[in-house]
N, C-alpha and C positions, 0 to 999 in steps of 0.2 A: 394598450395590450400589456399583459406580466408574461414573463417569461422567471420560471422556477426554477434554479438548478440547486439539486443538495446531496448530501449524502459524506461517506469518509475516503473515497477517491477522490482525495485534492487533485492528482496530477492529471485525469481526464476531467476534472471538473472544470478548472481553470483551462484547459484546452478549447473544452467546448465555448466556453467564455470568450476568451481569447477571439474565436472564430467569428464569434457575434461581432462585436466590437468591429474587428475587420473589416465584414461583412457591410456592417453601418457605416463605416467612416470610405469605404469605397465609394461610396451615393450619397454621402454628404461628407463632403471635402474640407469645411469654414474647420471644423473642429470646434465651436463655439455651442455647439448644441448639446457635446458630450459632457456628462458629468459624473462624478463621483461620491459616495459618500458612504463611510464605512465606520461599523462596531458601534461603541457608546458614545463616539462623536457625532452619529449620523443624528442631525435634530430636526425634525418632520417639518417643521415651519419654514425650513430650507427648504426642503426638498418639494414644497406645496409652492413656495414663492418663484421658483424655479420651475417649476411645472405651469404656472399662469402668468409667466410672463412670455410675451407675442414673441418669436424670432427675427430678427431683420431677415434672414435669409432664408424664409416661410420653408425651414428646414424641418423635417422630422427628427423629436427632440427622442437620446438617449439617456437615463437614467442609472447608472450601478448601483444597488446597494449592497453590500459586502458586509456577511455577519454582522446583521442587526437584529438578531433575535433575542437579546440580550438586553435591547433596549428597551424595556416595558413600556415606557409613556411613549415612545415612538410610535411602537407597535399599536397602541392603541389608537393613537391617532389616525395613523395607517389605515387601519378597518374603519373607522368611523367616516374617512373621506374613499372607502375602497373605490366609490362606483365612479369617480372622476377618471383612477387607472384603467379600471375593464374599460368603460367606454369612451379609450382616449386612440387616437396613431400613435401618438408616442408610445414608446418602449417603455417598459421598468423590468431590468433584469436585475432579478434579485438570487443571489448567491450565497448559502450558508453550507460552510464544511463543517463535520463531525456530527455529536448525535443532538438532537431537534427532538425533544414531548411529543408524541404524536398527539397528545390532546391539547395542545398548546392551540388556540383560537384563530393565530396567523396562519400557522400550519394549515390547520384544515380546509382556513379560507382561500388559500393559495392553493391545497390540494383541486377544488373546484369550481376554482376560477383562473386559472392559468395553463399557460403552454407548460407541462412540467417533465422533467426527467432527473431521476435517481440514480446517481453516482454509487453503486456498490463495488464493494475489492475483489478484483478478479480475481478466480482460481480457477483451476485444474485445466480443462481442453483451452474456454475461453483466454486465461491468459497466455498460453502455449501459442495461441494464434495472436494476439497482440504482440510477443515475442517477434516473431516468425514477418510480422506486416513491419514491424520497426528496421528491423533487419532488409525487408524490403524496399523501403525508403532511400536507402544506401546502395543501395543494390548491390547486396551483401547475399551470400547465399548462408543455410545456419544447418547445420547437422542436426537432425531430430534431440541425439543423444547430446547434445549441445546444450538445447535447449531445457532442457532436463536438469541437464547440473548449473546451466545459471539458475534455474528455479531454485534449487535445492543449498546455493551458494547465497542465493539474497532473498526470495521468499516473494510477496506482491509486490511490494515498493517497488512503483514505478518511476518515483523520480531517479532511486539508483540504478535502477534496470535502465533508464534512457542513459542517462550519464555512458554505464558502460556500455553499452550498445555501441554509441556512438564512439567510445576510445577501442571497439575490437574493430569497427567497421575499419576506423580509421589504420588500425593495423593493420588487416587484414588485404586492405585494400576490394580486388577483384574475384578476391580465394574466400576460398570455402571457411568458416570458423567452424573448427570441431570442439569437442570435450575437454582434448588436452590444452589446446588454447585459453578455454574457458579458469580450469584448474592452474596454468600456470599464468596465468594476468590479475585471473579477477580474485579479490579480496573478500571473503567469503561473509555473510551475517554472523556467520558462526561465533566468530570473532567477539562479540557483545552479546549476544546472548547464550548458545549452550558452553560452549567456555566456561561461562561460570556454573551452570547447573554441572559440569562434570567435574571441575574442581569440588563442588560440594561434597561429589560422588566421593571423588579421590579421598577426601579425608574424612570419608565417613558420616559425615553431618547430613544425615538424610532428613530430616528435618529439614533444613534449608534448600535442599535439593530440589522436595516436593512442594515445597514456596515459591521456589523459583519455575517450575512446570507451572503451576495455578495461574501464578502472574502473566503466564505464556497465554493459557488459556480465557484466561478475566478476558487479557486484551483483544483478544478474537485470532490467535494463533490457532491452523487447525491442529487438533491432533496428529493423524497422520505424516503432515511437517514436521513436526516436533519429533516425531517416532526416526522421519527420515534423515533429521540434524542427524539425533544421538549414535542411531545407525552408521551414519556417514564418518562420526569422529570417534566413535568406538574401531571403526574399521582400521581410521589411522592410526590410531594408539595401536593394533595389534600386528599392524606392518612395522610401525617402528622397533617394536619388541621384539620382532625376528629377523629383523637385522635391514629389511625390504627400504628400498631410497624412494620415497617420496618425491612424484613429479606436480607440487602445486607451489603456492608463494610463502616465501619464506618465512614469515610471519604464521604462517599456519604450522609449517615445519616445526619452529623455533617452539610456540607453546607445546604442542602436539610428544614433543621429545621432552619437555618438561615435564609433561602429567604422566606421561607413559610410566616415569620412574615411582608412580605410586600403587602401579599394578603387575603380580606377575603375569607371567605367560598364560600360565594355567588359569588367572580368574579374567583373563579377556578375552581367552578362549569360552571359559565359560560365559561370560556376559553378550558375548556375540552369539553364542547358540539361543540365550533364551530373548534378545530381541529379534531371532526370527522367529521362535513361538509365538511370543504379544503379535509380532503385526500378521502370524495367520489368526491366532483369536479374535483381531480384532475386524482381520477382513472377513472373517466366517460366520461373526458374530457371536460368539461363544462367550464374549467379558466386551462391556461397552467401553471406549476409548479410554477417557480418563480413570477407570477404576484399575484396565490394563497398566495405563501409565507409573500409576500408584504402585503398582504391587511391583515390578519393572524394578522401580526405587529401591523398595522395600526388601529385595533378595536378593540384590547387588550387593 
């Protein structure tokens, strides 16, 4: 039997992994049967020698392979003996993170011949409730609006989203985590990336402004996000300017009063009226996302 898991949610990928593994080693105890073998080391004549040799403890034998798509002459091998795995007990669970050819040969042999499930990056409702179940594990209770500005504070990454989850839970103890807790703990995304798309801002260089939005989006940032950073750090640039105290961490504070001093009053004011424009054109559909984005840049 193959067992496929892929996609660029490492942090449920490897859970789901994780679980297998478990799972096996709950029902077979020796550990003698588990094996590993991962990337450009993984070499098939292992993994074939290891597959046909008998167990002493007529255990059902476990398999990893981890990012081995990479291995061509593996991979070939692989298909050329595929029908020993389909028609075997033993497991081969095979695990590849990030982007996979969909016309790549393993691929599609594995699309139709295995147990498979695809790891994509969660957004919107779905990851709000993955929020919200983490949070329940703790038995932590999380303020809607909570959950909202950790979104908007870290974005999918759920490895850091676990991390802090578990350092609010840990705070919080038995109480409720609201908003402000959220603002004054957690250390925002912002931090590495719009940081520097608004520094570009600040000194004009829209040029690199709009290079650094692209790159936002190449990477699979949505828009909307993106809208919601500059929104979020425009806001604080225009409370620091009118004098307003900032309840988040200091480090936001500390840049935040930095860049402020490269804008007046009057063009934060204005920069805050026209990103409420973009994000109703772009919920109304009037300018599609990235061209809204662009022009955003470009009149600032």
């Amino acid at each position: 039997m193959i067992i496929f898991l892929y996609g660029p949610d490492t942090y449920r990928l490897r859970e789901k992994a994780r679980e297998i593994v478990a799972s096996y080693q709950k029902v077979h105890k020796s550990g003698l049967n588990l094996k590993y073998f991962e990337g450009k080391n993984f070499d098939f004549r292992d993994l074939k020698q290891e597959f046909q040799t008998t167990s002493m403890f007529k255990e059902k034998k476990l398999f990893v392979l981890k990012n081995v798509f990479s291995n061509q002459e593996s991979k070939n091998s692989f298909l050329e003996n595929s029908e020993k795995f389909t028609g075997s007990d033993n497991i081969v669970l095979i695990q590849e993170e990030g982007e996979i050819n969909p016309k790549d040969p393993l691929f599609d042999f594995l699309r139709k011949n295995s147990k498979t499930q695809e790891f994509q990056l969660l957004c919107g409702q779905k990851l709000k409730n993955w929020i919200e179940k983490e949070f329940e594990k703790y038995s932590t209770e999380v303020e809607t609006q909570a959950v909202e500005t950790l979104i908007n504070f870290i974005g999918n990454n759920l490895w850091r989203l676990s991390n802090e989850i578990t350092k609010l839970a840990a705070f919080k103890g038995n109480k409720r985590v609201t908003a402000k807790d959220i603002a004054v703990l957690v250390k925002p995304k912002i931090e590495t990336d719009i940081f520097k798309t608004i520094d570009a801002i600040a000194l004009k260089d829209k040029a690199r402004a709009l290079s650094l939005l692209h790159k936002h989006l190449e990477r699979g940032d949505s828009h909307l996000y993106l809208l919601a950073m500059i929104n979020f750090q425009f806001r604080n640039l225009l409370q620091v300017k009118s004098g307003a105290r900032l309840k988040m961490h200091p480090y936001v504070i500390k840049k935040t009063t930095q860049q402020a001093k490269a804008f007046s009053l009057e063009e934060l004011k204005k920069i805050y009226r026209k990103l409420f424009e973009v994000d109703y054109q772009i919920k109304t559909g009037k300018l599609d996302p990235q061209t809204a984005l662009d022009l955003l840049v470009a009149e600032i």
